[in-house]
N, CA, C and O atoms as a printed pandas DataFrame, in Angstrom:
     atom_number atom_name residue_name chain_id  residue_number  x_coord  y_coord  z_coord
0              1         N          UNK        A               1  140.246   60.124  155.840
1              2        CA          UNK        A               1  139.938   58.899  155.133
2              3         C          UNK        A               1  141.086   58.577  154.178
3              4         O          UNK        A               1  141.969   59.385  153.886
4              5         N          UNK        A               2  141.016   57.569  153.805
5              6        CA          UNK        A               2  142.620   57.112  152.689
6              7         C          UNK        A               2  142.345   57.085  151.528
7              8         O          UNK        A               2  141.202   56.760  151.205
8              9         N          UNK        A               3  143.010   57.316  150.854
9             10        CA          UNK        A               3  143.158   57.516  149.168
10            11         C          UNK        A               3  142.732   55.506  149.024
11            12         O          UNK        A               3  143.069   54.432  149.524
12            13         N          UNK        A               4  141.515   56.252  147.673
13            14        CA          UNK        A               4  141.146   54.988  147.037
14            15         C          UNK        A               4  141.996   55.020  145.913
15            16         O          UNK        A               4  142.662   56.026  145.668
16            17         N          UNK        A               5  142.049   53.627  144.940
17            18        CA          UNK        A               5  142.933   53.583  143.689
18            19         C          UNK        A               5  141.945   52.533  143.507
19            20         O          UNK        A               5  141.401   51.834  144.361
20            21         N          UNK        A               6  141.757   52.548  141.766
21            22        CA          UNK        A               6  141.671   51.405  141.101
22            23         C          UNK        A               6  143.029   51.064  140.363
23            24         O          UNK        A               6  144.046   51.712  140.611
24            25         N          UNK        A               7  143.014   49.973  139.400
25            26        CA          UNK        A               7  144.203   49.523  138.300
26            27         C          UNK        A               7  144.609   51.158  137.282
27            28         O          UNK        A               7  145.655   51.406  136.683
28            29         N          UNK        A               8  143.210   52.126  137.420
29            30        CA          UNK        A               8  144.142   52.879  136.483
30            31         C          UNK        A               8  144.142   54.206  137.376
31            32         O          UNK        A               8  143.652   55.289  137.056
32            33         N          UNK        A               9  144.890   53.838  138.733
33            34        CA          UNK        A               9  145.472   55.208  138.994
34            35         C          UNK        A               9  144.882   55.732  139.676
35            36         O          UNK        A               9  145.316   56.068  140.778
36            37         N          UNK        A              10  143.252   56.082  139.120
37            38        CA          UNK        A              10  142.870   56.824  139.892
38            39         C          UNK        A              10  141.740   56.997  140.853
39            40         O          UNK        A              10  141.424   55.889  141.286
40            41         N          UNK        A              11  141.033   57.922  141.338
41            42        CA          UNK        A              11  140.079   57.955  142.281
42            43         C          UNK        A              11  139.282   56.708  142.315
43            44         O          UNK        A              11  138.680   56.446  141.274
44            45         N          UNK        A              12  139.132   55.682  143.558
45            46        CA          UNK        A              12  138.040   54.827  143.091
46            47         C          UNK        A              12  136.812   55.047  143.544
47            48         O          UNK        A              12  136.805   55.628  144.629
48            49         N          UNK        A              13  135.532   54.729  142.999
49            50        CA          UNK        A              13  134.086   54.906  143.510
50            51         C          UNK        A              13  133.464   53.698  143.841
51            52         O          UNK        A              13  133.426   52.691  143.133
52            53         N          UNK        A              14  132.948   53.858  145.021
53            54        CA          UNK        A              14  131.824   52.501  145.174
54            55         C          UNK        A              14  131.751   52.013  143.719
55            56         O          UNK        A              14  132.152   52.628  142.731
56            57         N          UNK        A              15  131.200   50.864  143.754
57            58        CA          UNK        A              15  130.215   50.432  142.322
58            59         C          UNK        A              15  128.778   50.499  142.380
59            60         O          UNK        A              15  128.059   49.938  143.206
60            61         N          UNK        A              16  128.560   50.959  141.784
61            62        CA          UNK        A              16  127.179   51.656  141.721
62            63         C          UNK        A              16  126.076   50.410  141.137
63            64         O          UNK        A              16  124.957   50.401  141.650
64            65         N          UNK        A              17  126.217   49.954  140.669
65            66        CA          UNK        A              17  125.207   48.445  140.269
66            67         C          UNK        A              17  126.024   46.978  139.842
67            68         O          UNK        A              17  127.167   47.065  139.392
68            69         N          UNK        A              18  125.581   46.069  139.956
69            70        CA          UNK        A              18  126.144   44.751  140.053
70            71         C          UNK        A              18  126.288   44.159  138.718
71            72         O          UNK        A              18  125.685   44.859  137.903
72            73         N          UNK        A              19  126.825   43.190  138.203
73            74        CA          UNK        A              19  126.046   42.848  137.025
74            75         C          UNK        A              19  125.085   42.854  136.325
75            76         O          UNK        A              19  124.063   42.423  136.859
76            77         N          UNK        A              20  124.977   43.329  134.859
77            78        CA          UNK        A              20  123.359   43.253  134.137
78            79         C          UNK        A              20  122.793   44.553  134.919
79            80         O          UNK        A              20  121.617   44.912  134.877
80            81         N          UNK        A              21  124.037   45.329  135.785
81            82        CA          UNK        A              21  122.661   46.510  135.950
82            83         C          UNK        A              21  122.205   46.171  137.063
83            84         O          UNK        A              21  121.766   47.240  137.488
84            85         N          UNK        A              22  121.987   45.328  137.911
85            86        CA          UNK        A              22  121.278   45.277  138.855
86            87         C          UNK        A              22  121.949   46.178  140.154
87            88         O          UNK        A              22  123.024   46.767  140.264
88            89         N          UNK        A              23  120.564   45.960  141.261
89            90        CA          UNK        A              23  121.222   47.271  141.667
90            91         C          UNK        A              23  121.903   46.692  143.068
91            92         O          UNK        A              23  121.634   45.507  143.266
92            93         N          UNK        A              24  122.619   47.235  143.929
93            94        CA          UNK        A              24  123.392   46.597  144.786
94            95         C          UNK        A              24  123.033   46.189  145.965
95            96         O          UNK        A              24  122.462   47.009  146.684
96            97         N          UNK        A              25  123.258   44.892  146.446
97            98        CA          UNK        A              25  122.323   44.995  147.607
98            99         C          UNK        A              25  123.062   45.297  149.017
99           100         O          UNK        A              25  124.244   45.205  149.347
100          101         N          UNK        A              26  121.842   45.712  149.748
101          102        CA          UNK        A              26  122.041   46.900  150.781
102          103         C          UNK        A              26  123.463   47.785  150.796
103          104         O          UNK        A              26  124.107   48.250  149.855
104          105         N          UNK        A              27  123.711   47.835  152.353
105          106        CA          UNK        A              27  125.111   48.558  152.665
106          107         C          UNK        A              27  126.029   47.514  152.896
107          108         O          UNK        A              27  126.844   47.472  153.817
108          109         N          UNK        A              28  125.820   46.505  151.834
109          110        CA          UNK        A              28  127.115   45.882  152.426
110          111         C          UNK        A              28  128.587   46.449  151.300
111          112         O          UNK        A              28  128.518   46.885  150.151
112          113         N          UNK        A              29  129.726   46.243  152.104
113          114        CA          UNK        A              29  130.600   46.967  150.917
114          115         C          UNK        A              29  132.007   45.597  151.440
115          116         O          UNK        A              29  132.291   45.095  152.527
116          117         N          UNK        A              30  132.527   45.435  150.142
117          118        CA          UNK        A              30  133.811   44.472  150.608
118          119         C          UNK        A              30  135.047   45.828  149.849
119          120         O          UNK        A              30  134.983   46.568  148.867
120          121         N          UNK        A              31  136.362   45.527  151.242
121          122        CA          UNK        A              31  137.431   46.529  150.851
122          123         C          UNK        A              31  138.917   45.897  150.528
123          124         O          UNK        A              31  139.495   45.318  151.448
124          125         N          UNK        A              32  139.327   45.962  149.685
125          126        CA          UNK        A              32  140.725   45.041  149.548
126          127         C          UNK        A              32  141.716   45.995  149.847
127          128         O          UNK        A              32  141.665   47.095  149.297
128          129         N          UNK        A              33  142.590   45.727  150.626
129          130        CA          UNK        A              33  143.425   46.811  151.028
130          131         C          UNK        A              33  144.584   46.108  150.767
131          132         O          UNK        A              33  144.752   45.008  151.293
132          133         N          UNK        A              34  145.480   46.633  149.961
133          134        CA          UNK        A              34  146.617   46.237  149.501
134          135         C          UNK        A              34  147.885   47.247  148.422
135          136         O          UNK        A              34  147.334   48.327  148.211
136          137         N          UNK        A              35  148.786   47.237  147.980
137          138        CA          UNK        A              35  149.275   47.855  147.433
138          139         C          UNK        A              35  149.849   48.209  145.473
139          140         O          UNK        A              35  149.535   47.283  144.725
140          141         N          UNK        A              36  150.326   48.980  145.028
141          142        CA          UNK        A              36  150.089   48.639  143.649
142          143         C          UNK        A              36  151.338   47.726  143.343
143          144         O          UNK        A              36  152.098   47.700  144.311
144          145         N          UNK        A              37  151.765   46.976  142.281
145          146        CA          UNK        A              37  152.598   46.030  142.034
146          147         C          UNK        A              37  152.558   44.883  142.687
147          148         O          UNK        A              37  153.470   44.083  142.475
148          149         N          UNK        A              38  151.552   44.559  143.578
149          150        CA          UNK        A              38  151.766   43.337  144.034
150          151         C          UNK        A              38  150.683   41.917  143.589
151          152         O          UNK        A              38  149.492   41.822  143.885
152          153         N          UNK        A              39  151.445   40.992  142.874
153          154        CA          UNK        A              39  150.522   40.233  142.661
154          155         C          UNK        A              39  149.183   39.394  143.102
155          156         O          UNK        A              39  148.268   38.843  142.490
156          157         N          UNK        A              40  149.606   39.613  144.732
157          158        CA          UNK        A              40  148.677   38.822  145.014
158          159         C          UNK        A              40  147.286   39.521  145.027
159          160         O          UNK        A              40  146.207   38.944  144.892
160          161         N          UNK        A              41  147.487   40.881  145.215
161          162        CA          UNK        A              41  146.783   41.801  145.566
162          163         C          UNK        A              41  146.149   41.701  143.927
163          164         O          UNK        A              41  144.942   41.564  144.127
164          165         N          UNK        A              42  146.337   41.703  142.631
165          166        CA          UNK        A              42  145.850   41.768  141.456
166          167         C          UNK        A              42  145.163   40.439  141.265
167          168         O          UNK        A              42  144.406   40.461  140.295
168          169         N          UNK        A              43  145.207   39.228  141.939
169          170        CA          UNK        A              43  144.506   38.140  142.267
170          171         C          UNK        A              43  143.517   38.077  142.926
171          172         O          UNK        A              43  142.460   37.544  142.587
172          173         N          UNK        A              44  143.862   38.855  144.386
173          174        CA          UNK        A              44  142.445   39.297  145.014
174          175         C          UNK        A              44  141.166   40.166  144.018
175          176         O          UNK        A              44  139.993   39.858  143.805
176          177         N          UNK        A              45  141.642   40.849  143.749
177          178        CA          UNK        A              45  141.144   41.925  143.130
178          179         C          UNK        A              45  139.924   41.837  141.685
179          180         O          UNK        A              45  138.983   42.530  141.300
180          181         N          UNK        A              46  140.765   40.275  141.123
181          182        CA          UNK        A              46  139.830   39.748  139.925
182          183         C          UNK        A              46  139.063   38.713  140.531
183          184         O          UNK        A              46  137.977   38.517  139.987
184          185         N          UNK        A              47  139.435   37.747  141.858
185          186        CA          UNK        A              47  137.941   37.553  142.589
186          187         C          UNK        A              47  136.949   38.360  142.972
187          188         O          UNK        A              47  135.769   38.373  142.621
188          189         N          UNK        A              48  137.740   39.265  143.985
189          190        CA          UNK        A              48  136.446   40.445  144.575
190          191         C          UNK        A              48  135.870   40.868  143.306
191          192         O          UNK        A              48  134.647   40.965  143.196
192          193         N          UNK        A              49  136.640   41.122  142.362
193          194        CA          UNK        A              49  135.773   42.045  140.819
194          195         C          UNK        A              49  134.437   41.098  140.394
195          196         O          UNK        A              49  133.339   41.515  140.025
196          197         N          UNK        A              50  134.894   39.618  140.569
197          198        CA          UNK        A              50  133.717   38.320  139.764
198          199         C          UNK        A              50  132.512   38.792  140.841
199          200         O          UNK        A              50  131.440   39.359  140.629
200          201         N          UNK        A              51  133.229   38.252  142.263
201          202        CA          UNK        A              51  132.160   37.922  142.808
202          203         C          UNK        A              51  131.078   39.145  143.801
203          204         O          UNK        A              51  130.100   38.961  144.526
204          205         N          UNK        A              52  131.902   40.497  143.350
205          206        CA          UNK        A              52  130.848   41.572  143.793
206          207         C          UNK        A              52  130.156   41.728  142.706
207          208         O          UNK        A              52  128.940   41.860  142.838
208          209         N          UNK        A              53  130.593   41.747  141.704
209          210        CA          UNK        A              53  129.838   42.087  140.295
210          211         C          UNK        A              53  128.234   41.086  140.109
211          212         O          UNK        A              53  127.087   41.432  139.827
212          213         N          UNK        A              54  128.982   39.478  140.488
213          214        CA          UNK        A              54  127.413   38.577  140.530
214          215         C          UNK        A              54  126.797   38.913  141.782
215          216         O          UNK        A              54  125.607   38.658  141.968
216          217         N          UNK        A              55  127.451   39.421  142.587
217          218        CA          UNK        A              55  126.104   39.612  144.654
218          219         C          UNK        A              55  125.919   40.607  144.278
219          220         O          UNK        A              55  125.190   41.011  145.184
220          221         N          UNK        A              56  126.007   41.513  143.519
221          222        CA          UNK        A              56  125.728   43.378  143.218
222          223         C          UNK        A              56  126.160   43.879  144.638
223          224         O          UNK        A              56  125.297   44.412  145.336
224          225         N          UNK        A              57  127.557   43.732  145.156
225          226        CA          UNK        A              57  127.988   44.122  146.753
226          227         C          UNK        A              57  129.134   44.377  146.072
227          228         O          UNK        A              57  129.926   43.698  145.418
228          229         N          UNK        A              58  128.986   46.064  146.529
229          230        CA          UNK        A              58  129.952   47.434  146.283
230          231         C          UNK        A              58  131.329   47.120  147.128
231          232         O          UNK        A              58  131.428   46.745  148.297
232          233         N          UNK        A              59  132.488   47.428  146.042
233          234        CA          UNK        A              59  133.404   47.375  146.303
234          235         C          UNK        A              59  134.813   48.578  146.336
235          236         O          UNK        A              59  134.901   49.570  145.612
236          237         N          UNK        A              60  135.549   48.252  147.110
237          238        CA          UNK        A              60  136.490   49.551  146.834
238          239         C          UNK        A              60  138.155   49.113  147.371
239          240         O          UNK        A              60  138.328   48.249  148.231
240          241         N          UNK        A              61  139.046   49.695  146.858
241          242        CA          UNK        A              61  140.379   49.128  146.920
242          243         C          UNK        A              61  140.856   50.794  147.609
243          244         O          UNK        A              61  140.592   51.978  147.403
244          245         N          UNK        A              62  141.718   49.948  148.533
245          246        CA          UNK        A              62  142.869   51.134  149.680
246          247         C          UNK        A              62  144.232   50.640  149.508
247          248         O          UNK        A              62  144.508   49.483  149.824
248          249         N          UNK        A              63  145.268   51.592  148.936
249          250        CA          UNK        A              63  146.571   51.491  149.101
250          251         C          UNK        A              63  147.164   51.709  150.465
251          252         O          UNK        A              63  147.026   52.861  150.876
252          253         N          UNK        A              64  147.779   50.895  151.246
253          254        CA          UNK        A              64  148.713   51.314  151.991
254          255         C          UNK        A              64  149.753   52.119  151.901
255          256         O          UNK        A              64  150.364   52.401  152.931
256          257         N          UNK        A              65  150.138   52.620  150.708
257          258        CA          UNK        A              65  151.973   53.054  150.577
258          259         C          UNK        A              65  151.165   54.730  150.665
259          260         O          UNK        A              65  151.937   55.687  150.615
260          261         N          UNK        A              66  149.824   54.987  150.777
261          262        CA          UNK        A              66  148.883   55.990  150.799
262          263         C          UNK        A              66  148.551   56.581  152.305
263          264         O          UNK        A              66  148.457   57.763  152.636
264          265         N          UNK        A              67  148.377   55.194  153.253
265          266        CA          UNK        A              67  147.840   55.623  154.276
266          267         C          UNK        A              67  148.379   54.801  155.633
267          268         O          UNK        A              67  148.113   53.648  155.971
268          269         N          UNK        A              68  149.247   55.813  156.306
269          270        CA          UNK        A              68  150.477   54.789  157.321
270          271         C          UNK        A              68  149.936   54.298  158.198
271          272         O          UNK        A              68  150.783   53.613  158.772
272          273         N          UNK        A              69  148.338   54.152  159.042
273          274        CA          UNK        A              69  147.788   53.614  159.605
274          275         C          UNK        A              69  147.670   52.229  158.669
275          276         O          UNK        A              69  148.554   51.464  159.054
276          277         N          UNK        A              70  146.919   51.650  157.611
277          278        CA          UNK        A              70  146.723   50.916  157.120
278          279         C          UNK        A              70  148.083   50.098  157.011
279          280         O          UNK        A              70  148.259   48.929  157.353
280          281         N          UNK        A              71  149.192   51.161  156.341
281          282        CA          UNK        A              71  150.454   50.216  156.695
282          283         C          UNK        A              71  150.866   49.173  157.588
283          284         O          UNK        A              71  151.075   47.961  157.650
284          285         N          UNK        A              72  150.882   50.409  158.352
285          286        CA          UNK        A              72  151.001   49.786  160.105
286          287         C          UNK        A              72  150.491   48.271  160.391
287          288         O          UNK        A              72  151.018   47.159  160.411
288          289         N          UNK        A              73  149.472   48.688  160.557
289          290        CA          UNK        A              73  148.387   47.664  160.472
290          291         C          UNK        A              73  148.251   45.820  159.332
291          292         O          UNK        A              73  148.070   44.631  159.597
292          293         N          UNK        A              74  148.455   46.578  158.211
293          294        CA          UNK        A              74  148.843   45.316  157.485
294          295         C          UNK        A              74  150.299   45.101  156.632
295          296         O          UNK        A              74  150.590   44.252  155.788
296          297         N          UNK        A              75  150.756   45.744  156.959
297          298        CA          UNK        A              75  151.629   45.485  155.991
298          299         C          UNK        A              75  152.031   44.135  155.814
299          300         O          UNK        A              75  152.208   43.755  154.657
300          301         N          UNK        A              76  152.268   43.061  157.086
301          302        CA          UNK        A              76  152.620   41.252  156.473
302          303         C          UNK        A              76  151.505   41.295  155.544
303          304         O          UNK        A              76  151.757   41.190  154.344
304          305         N          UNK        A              77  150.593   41.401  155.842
305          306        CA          UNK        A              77  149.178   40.421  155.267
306          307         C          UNK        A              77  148.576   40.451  154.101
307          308         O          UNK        A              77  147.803   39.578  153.706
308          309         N          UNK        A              78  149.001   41.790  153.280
309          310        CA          UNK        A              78  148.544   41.708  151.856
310          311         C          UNK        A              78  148.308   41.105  150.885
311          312         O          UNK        A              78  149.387   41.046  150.296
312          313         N          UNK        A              79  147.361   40.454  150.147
313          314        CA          UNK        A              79  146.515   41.863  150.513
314          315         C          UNK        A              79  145.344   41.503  151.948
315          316         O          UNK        A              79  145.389   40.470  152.617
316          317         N          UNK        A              80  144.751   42.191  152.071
317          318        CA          UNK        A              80  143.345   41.374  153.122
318          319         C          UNK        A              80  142.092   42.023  152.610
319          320         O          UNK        A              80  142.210   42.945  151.803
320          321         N          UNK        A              81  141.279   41.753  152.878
321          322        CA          UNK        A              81  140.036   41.552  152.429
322          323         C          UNK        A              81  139.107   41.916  153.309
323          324         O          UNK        A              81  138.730   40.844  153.783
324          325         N          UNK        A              82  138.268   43.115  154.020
325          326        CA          UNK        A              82  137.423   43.365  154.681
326          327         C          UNK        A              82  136.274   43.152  153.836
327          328         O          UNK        A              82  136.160   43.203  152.612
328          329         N          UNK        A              83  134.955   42.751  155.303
329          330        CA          UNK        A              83  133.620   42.652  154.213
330          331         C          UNK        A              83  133.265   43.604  155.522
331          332         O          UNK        A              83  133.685   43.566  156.679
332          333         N          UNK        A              84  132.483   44.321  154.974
333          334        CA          UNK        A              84  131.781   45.364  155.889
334          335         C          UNK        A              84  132.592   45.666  157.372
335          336         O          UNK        A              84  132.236   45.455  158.531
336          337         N          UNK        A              85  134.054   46.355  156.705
337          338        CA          UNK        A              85  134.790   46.794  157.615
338          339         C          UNK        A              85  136.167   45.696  158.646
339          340         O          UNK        A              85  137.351   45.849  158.945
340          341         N          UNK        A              86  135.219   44.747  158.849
341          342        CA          UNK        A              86  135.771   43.168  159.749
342          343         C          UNK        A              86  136.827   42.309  158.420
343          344         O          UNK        A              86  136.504   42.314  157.232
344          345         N          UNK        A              87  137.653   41.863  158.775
345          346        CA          UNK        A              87  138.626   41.148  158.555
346          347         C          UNK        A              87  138.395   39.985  157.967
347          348         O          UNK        A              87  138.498   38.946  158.620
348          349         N          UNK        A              88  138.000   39.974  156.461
349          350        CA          UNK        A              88  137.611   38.285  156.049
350          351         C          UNK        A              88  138.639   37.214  155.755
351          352         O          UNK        A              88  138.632   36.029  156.088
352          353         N          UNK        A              89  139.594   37.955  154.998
353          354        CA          UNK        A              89  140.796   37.057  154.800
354          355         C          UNK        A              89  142.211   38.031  154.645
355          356         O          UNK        A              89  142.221   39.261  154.707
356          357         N          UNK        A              90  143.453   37.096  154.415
357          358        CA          UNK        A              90  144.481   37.842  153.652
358          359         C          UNK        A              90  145.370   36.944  152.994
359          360         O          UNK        A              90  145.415   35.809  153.469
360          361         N          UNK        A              91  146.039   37.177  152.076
361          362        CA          UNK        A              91  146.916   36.922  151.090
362          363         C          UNK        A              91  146.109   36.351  149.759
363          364         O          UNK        A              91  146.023   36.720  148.588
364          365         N          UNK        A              92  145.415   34.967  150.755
365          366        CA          UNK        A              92  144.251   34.730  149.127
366          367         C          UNK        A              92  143.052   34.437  149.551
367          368         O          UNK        A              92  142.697   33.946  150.622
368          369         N          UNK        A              93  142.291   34.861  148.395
369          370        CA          UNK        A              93  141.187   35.124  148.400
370          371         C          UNK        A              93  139.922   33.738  147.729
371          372         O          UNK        A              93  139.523   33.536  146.582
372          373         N          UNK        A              94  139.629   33.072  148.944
373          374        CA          UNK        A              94  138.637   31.905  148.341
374          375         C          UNK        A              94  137.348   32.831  147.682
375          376         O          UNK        A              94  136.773   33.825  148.127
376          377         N          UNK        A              95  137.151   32.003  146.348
377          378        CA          UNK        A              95  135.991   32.795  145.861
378          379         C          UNK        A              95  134.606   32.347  145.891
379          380         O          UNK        A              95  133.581   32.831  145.410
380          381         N          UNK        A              96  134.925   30.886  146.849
381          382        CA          UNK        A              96  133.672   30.587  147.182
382          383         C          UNK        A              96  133.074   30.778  148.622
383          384         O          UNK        A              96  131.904   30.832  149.002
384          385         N          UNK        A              97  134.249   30.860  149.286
385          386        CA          UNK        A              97  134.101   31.737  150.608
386          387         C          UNK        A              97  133.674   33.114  150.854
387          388         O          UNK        A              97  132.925   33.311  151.811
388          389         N          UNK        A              98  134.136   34.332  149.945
389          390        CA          UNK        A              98  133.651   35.110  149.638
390          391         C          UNK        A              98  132.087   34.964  149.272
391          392         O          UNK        A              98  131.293   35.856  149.572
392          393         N          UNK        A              99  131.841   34.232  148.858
393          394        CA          UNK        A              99  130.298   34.019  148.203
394          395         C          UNK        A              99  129.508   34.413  149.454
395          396         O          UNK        A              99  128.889   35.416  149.810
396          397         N          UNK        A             100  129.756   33.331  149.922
397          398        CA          UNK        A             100  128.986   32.602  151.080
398          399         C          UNK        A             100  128.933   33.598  151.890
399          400         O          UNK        A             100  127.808   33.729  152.371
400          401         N          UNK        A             101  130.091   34.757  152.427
401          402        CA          UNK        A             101  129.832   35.701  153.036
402          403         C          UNK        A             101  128.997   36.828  152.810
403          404         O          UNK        A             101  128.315   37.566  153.521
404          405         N          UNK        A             102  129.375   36.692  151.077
405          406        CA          UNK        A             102  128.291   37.970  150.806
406          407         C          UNK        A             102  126.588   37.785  150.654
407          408         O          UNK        A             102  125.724   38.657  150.557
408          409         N          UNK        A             103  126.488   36.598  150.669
409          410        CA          UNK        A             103  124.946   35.894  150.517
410          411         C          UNK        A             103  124.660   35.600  151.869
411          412         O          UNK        A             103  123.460   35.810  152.043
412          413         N          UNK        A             104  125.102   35.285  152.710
413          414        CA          UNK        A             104  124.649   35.234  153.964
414          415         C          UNK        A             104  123.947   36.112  154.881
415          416         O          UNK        A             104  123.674   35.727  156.018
């Protein structure tokens, strides 16, 4: 499996409840896979943060410069945006599109 990161470095964990505490709904999980220093990827990152925090839908960030499959794989496209594994977007991140996926 590939090394998670948050902004500080280190190990990241699911999120365990949504805003206000609430608790998360089901197994859905959105994954931003992207690298550290890159802006766009710190753009993605404060959408996915808004809008998993209001759907209470667990989130988690993957470095590529970590894991050479993922490289491979994206390196143009960073960052991209999986919602339950599948391919939602890349470079930017609509945050009302996101919505809609995670409420659907």
């Amino acid at each position: 499996m590939s090394p998670l990161f948050r902004r500080n470095g280190g190990a990241a964990k699911k999120v365990t409840a949504g805003e206000g505490g609430r608790p998360l709904t089901g197994d859905r999980l959105v994954t931003l896979v992207g690298k550290p220093g890159c802006h766009l990827c710190d753009d993605a990152r404060a959408v996915i943060e808004k809008v998993c925090g209001e759907t209470g839908v667990a989130w988690e960030e993957k470095d590529i410069t970590r894991d050479e499959a993922l490289h491979r794989e994206y390196w143009e496209q960073i960052p991209v945006v999986l919602v339950d594994g599948e391919q939602h977007t890349f470079w930017r991140v609509d945050e009302a599109r996101l919505r809609r996926e995670l409420q659907g």
